[in-house]
N, C-alpha and C positions, 0 to 999 in steps of 0.2 A: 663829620661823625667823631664821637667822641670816645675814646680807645684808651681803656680799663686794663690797665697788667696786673698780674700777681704778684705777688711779694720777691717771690725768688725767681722772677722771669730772668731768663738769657738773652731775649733780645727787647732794647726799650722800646719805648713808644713809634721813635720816629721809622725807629725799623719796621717794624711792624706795621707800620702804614706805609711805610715803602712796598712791600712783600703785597700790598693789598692794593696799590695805587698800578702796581705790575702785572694782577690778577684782575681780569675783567669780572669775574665770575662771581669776585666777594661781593661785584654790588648789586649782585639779580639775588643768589642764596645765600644761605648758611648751610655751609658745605661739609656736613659731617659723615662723608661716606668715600674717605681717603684711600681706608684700604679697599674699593671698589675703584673708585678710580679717581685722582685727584683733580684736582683742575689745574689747569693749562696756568704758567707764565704767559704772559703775551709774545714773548720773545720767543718761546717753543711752537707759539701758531702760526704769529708771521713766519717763521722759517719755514711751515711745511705751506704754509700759501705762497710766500718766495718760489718754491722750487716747484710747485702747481705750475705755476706763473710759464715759470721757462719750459716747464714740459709742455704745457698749451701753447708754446711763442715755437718752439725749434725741434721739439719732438722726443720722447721720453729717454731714446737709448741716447741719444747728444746730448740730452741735460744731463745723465747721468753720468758721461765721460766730462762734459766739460767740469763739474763736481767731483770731480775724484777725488782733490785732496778733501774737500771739505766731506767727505763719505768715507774718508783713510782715518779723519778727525774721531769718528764713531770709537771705533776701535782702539785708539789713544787714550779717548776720557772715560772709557770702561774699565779699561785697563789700570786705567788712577784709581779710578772709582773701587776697585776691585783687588790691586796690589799684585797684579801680574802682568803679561807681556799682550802687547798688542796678538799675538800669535797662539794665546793660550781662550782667543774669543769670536765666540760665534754669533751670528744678529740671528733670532730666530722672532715667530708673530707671537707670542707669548710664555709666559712661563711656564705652560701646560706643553706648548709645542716645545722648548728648552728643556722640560722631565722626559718626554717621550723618546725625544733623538737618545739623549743618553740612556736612559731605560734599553730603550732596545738595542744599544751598544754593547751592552754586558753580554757573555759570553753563558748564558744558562743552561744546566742540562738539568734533567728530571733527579728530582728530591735537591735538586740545590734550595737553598733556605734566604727568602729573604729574610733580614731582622730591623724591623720597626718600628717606632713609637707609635701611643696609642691615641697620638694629636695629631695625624698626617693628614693632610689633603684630601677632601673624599675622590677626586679623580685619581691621584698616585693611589688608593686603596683599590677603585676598581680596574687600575691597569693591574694592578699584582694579583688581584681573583685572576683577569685575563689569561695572565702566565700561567697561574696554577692551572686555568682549564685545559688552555693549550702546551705546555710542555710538562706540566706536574712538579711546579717549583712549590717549598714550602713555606708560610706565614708563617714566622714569629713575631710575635708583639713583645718587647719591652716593660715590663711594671712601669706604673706610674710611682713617684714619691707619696708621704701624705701630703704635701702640700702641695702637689701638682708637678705637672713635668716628670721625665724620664729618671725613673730610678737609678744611680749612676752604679750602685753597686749590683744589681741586676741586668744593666745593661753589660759592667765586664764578665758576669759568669757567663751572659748567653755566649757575649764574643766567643769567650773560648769554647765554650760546649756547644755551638754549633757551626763553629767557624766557617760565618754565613757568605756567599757568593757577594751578596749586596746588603751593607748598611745604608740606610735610609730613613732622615730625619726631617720634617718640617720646624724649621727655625720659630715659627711664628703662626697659628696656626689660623686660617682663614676665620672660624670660628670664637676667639678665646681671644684673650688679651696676656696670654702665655707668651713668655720668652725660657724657650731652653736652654738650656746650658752648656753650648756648644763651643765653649773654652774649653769645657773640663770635659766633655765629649771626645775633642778634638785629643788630649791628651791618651785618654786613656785606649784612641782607635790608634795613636800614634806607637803606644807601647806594644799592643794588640801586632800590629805587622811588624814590628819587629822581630816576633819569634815566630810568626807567620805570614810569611813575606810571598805578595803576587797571590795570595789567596783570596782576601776581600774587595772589594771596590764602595768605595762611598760618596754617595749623592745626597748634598743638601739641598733642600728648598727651600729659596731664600725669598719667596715670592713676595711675601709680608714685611721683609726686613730689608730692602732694596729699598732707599732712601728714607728710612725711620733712621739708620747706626749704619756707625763705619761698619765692613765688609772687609776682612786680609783673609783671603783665601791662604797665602801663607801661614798664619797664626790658625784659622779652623780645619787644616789638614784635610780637607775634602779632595774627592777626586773631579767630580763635577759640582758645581754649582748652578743651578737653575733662577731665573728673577724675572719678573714682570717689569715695563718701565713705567708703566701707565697709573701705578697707584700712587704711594708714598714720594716717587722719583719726580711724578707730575710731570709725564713726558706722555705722549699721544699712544691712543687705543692700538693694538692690533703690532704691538713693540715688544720684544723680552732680548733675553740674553741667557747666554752659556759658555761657563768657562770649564775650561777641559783642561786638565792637568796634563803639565809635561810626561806622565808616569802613562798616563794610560794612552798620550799620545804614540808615546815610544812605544807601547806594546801594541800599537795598530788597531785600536777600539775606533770605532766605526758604526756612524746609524746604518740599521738595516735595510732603510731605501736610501741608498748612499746615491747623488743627486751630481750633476757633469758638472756643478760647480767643485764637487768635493772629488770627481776624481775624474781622470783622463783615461777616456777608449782607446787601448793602446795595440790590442791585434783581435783575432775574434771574439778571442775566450777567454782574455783579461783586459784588468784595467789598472790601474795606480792610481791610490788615495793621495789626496792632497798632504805634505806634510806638518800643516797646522791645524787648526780649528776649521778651517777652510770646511775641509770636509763635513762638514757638522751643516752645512748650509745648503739652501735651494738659490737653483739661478735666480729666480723670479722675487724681487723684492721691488713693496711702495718706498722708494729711497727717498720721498719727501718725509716719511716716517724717520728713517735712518737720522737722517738731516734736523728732523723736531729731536729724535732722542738724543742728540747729539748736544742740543743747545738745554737740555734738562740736567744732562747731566753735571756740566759744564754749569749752570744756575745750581746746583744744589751743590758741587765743588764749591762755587765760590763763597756762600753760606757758611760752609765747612756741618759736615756730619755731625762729629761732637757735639755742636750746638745744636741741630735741628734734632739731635737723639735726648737732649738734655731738656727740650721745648716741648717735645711731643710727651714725652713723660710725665709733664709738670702738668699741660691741659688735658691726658688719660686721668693723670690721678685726681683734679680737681670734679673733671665730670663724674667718677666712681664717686666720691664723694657725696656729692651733691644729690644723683642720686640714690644713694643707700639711706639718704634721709626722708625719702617717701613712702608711703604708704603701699602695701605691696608691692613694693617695686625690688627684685632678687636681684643683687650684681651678683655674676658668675664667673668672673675670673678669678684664678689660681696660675700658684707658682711660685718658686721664689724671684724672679724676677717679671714685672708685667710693664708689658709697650701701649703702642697706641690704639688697641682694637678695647671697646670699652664693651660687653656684650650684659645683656640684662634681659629680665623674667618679669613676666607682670600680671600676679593673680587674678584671674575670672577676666582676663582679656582676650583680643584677638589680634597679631601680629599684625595682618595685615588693615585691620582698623585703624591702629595706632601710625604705622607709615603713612598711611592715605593722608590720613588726619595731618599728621608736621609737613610734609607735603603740600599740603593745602597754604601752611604756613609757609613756604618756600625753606622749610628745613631738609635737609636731604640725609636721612637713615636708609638703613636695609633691612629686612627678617632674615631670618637665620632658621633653618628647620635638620631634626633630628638625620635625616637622610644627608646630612651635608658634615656630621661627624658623629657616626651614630653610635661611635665607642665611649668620646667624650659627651655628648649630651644623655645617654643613658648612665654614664656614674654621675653627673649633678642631677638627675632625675628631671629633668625636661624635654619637652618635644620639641620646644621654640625658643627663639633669644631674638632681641630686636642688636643690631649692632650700628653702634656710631664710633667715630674713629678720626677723633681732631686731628689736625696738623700745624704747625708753627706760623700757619698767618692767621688762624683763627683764634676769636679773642674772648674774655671773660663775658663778653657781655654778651655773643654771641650761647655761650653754654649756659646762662643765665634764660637768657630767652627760650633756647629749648629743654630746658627743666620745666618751666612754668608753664611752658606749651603743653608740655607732659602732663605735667599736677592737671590740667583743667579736663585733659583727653579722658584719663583713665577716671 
């Protein structure tokens, strides 16, 4: 096969057939639904059929003990991955299960305010209706910029006028091809507790941005960070992570079905939380999981972020491109900064038409409907968006093909 780069690609040719000669998967489809879930290295499947293997041969808790360091590894290459300590990390079954533990960590009483953008996750949106039903917490929303993303000089007035129990940001938003700006976020939540200090807490969702760009939890001043391994990271289904800050460690934050991994029965009527992340966890883990994300992560280290953040950008920008020169065909990203989720509109069409259809073609997109961000799909004025969402092993000719598969559908 013959492997077409773009002008300003990061990685050449023979890389890139490497990345692909490593990926089973590049030679069945064209795999444009990354941020869904990426496909597999081969070296992230052998690992978790390796440790199948021995759990079928000698029995799930002995494989799991004989593995120990290689399951200690997990927590080491997050920890890189992430720019904090083995001890600051939780293995949870996805990113959804890694908002929640922290979520109900936080300490809420009635009229406490959460304050959040208006690009969040539509699960973190209907966990926080949840709260408001059951304890009477309140929603703030964030302005957006005009050109997308979290207004930064409305995000500091809210801070301080409703110096909110929980800040809460989706980095990347399942929908959009939006990147916020959670540098200068990070900044001004930093300034923000200084003159009020132990009052907020802040969880970013890094669900989308979890192997697109480097990650320092140092540098974005979060208290928790939430991530999936299974999209961008291309580490296996039913995988996340949660990093828990020293801060709210110390102050004894806790999920609220706190689980006999996370803390020890110690007479009738209490217990002791574990004092790491520990606590954040349930006994019962698929540790062939553990074991695959462990080797993804570890594959997307060795890559180096920088570059795979500099690749995915270059094949998002190329496919907006390409098509915003079709006929009917609405790109809908906004922002000042845009990553790898490419999402698009397509007059007098039908979402699910159109899937079927590349599908057919062994092209693999997703639909996108208004109930999945109904704040942001109500100001661009649609119900629907089709979303694809390259990554660094896929290649010009692959986005060429699904353009033209496009042109002939609609």
């Amino acid at each position: 096969m013959t492997i077409h780069t773009p002008a300003d690609t990061v990685f050449s040719t023979a890389e890139i057939r490497r990345f692909r000669d490593e990926t089973t998967g590049t030679r069945q489809v064209v795999h444009l639904n990354n941020a869904g879930s990426g496909l597999m290295p081969d070296v992230v499947t052998q690992a978790q059929l390796d440790h199948l293997t021995l759990e079928s041969r000698i029995g799930g808790y002995e494989a799991s003990a004989l593995q120990a360091e290689v399951i200690k590894g997990f927590y080491q290459q997050c920890a890189l991955l992430l720019n904090c300590r083995p001890s600051n990390i939780a293995f949870t079954a996805s990113a959804t299960d890694a908002y929640t533990r922290a979520l109900s960590a936080v300490p809420f009483e009635k009229d406490d305010v959460i304050l959040t953008d208006r690009d969040d996750f539509v699960s973190n949106q209907i966990q926080f209706l949840s709260l408001q039903k059951r304890i009477g917490v309140r929603i703030v929303h964030i302005n957006n910029a005009a050109i997308g993303g979290v207004d930064l000089d409305d995000l500091q007035e809210k801070l301080h006028h409703y110096k909110p129990r929980l800040l809460a940001i989706t980095h990347i938003p399942t929908n959009s091809g939006l990147v916020q700006p959670v540098e200068d976020i990070a900044a001004i939540y930093e300034g923000y507790s200084k003159t009020h200090p132990g009052k907020t807490w802040y969880i970013l969702d890094a669900c989308q941005s979890a192997g697109q760009m480097k990650l320092d939890v140092k540098a974005l001043q979060c208290d928790f960070l939430s991530m999936t391994c299974r999209k961008f990271l291309r580490g296996p289904r039913g995988t996340g992570a949660l990093f828990i800050s020293d801060r709210a460690l110390q102050a004894g934050l806790e999920p609220m079905f706190i689980d006999m991994r996370g803390a020890e029965w110690t007479s009738k009527d209490t217990y002791q939380q574990q004092p790491d992340a520990k606590r954040f966890e349930d006994w019962e883990f698929a540790y062939s999981t553990v074991i695959g994300t462990k080797a993804a992560i570890e594959y997307c280290l060795h890559i180096g972020e920088e570059r795979i953040w500099q690749q995915v950008r270059l094949m998002a920008a190329i496919t907006r491109e390409k098509l915003a020169a079709l006929d009917k065909v609405r790109v809908l990203d906004r922002g000042p900064e845009r990553g790898g989720l490419v999402t698009f509109h397509v007059d007098g069409n039908d979402p699910v038409h159109i899937v079927q259809e590349l599908l057919q073609r062994k092209i693999n997109v997703v639909p996108s409907y208004r109930a999945f961000g109904l704040l942001d799909f109500d100001e661009k004025g649609v119900k629907w968006a089709v979303r694809a969402s390259p990554h660094y092993y896929n290649t010009v000719d692959e986005i060429d093909f699904f353009i033209a598969s496009l042109k002939e559908i609609i």
